[in-house]
C-alpha positions in Angstrom: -40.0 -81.3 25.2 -41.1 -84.3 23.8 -41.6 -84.7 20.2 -44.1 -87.5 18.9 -43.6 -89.3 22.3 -39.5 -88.8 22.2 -37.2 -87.1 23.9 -35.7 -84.4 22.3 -31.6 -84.6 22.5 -28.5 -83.2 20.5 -27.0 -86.0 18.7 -23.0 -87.5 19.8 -21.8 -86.1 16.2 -22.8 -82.7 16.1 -22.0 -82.2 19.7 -18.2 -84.0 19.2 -18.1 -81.5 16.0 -18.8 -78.6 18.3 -16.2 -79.8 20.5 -13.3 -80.2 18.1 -14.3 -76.7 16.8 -14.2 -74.9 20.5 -10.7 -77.3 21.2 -9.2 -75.8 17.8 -10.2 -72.3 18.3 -8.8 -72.7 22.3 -5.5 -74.2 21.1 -5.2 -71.5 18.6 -5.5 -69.0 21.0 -3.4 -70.5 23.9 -0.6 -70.9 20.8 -1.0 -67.0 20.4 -0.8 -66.1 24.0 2.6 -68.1 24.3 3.7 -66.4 21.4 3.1 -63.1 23.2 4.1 -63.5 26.1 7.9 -65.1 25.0 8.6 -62.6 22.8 7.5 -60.7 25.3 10.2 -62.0 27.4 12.8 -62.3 24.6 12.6 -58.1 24.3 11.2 -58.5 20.8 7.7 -56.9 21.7 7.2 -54.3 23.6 3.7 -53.9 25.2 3.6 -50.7 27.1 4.6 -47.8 24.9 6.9 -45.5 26.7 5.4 -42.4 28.2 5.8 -38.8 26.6 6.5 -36.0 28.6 4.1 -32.7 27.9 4.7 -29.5 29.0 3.0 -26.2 28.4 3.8 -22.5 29.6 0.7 -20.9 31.1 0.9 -17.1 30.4 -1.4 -14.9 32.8 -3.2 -12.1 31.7 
């Protein structure tokens, strides 16, 4: 698209802004993985819940 004869483009700022945004939100979520997944390791969390055992009596009539 051309706009008054230039060429319409996203500016270095916004997009180095953008950038340092996705980077923090990534890093944040890597930190929270690791986080996870050592305690994880260490025994302090506990992911899968154990399973229950059901029973029921079926009476025939």
């Amino acid at each position: 698209m051309t706009l008054q004869g230039r060429i319409m483009a996203a500016d270095r700022a916004g997009l180095g802004f953008l950038g340092l945004i996705f980077g923090g939100v990534t890093a944040a979520v890597m930190l929270v993985a690791c986080t996870v997944v050592l305690g994880h390791i260490d025994g302090r969390f506990q992911l899968e819940t154990q399973s229950a055992q059901v029973t029921a009596d079926v009476v025939a009539q």
